[in-house]
N, C-alpha and C positions, 0 to 999 in steps of 0.2 A: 594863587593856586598853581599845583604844577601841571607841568603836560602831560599825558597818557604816555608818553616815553618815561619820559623820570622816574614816573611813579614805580612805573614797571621794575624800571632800571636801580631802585630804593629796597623794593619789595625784595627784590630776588637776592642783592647784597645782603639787608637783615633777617633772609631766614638763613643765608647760610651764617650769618654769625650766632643766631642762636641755636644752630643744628651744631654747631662745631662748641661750643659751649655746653653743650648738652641739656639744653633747655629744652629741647622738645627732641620723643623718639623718634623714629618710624614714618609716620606723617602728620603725627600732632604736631598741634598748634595752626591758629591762621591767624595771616596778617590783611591789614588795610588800608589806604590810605583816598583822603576824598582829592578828587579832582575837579567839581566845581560843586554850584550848590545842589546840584541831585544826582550827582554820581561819583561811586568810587570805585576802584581797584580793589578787587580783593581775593587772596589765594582758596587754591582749587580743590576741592575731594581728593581725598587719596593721594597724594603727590607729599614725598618730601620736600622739606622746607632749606635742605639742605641740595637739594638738587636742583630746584627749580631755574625751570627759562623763563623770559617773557612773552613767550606764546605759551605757556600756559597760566597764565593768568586771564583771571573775569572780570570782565565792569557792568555794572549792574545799577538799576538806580534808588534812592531810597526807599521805593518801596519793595524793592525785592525780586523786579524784572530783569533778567539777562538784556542785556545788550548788546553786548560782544565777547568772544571767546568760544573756544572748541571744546572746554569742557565747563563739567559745570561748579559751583562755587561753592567751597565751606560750606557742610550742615549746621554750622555757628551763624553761619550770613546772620539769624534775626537779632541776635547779640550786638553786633557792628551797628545794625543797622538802629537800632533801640538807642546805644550811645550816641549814632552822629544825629540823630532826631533829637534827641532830649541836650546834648550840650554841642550848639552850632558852629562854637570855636573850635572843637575837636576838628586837628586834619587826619588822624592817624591811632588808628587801634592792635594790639600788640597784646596776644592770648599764646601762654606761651605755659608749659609743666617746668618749672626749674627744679630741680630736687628739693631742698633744704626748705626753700618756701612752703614749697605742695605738703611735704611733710610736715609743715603746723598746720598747715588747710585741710590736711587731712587725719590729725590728732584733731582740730576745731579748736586748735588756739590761735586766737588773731597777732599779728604782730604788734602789740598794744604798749608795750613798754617805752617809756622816753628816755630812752636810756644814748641812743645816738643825734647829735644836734646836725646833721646833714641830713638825715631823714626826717627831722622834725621841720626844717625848715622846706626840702625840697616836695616832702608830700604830705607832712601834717600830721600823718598814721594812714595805716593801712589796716581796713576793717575787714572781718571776715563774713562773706554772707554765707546765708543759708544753702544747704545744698539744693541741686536742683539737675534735675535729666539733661545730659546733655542733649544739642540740638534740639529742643523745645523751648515753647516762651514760657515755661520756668525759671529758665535764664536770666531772662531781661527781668522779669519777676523778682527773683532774689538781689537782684542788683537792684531795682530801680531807689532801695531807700537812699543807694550811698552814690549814686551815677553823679548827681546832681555838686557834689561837695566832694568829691574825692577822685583822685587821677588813677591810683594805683589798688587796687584788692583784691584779697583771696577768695575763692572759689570753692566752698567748700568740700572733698573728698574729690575736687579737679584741677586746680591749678592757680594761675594767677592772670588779670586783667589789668592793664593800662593804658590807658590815655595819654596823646599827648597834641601839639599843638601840629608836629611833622613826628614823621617815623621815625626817629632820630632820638627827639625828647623821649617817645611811646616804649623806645626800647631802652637807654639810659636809664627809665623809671624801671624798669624788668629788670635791671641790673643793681639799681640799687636797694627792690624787694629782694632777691635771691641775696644780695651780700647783708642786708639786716637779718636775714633769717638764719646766715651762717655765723655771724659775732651773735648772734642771741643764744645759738644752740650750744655756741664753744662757752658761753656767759654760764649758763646753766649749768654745762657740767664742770663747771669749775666752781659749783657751789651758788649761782644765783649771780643775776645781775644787778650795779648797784644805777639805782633811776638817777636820771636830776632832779635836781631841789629845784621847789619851786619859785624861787625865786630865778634860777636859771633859766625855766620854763618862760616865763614871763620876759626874761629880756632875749629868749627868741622871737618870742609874738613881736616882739614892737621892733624886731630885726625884719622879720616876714613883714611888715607892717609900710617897713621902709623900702625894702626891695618890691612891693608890689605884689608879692606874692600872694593871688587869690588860691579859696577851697580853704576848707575846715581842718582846725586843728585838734587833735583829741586828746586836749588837758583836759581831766574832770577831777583830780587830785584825792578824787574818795575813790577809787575805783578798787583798792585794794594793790593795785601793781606798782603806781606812784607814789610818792609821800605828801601828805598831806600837812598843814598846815598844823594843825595839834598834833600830830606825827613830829615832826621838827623842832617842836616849841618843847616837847616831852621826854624826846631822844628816843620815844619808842618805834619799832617796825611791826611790819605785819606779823598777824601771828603765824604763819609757817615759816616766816624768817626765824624769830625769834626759837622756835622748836628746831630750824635746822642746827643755832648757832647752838642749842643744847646739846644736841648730839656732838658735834664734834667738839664741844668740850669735855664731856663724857669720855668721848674718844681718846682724846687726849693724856687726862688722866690715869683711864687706865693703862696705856702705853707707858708712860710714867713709873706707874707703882709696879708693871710688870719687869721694866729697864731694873729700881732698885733692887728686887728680887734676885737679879740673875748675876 
């Protein structure tokens, strides 16, 4: 565990990196980090993330008691505090609005697609839960299905949540949700992304498998967004693939028969 220094001196580094990234406005976002087994550091009400000293930060203990500090802590604290209860390994929690993420958590698409084998490997998927008020145990509510199996998730119509083992990992995982959300979006408008096959899917499990890598991975191969096994055997795609690739060959054609016209 670290010392009430470091922590401090961690905390106030990673918000200015994700205040300068532009991951959190104003004074969204809190961070945390544990410093033994019933207390942790973690940022203040109202205070940018991108300004922060270590006199203004809290420590507080799992249950939710001030211990020290001049102001007082995140209306998120019960959030933090729900994940370091429920997964004992967690050193470090990292709640942060990135754009391009927030933006499918706030259309209510999850980043579901296995389409990147770095993010399959390093988080498994990234689920979306249900919405829920912030600073209420709605929160910890709508999370508690995926807390347990998942490092990284969206928030529905708020932002994104990750875990990590130190603030380090907590935040690397925040980077690497806002950069899937960004190749997914550019995927999209460039006409759809194409998934891995599952056979490729399968020789990440037993790569994750090797490295140790715990937490759930979210192959389910029917789900409609990956290909599935009679999918592949058929050569068919989903059907709003198959209706986009009509269209543009529609498209096509008629650009064609209006070229020999002219």
């Amino acid at each position: 565990m670290l010392s009430q220094f470091e922590a401090e001196r961690q905390i106030v580094e990673i918000g200015r990196r994700i205040w300068e990234r532009g991951y959190v406005a104003s004074n969204d976002g809190n961070l945390s980090i544990r410093i033994d087994r019933d207390r942790i550091v973690v940022t203040p009400t109202g205070r940018s993330k991108g300004f922060l000293r270590t006199d203004d930060l809290v420590v507080v203990n799992l249950k939710g008691q001030k211990l020290a500090g001049r102001l007082e802590p995140t209306s998120e604290l019960g959030m933090h505090l729900f994940a370091y209860n429920r997964r004992p390994e967690i050193g470090s929690v990292v709640h942060a609005h990135p754009p391009k993420a927030t933006g499918f958590a706030v259309a209510g698409v999850a980043l579901a697609q296995c389409i990147l084998p770095e993010v399959i490997l390093s988080l498994g998927g990234v689920p979306l839960a249900d919405y829920a008020t912030p600073s209420t145990q709605e929160v910890s509510q709508s999370i508690s299905g995926f807390i347990d199996t998942h490092s990284a998730m969206l928030l529905k119509n708020h932002g994104v949540l990750t875990l990590g083992e130190d603030i380090y990992q907590a935040y690397y995982r925040m980077e690497t949700v806002e950069h899937f959300a960004a190749v997914s979006l550019t995927a999209r408008q460039l006409g759809g992304a194409s998934p891995l096959s599952r056979a490729n899917l399968e020789d990440l499990v037993r790569v994750r498998e090797k490295l140790g890598i715990a937490g759930t991975i979210d192959i389910c191969y029917d789900c409609g967004v990956c290909p599935n096994s009679s999918d592949e055997a058929s050569g068919s795609t989903d059907p709003a693939d198959a209706t986009n690739d009509a269209l543009v060959k529609a498209v096509i054609e008629e650009v064609r028969r209006r070229t020999k016209q002219t």
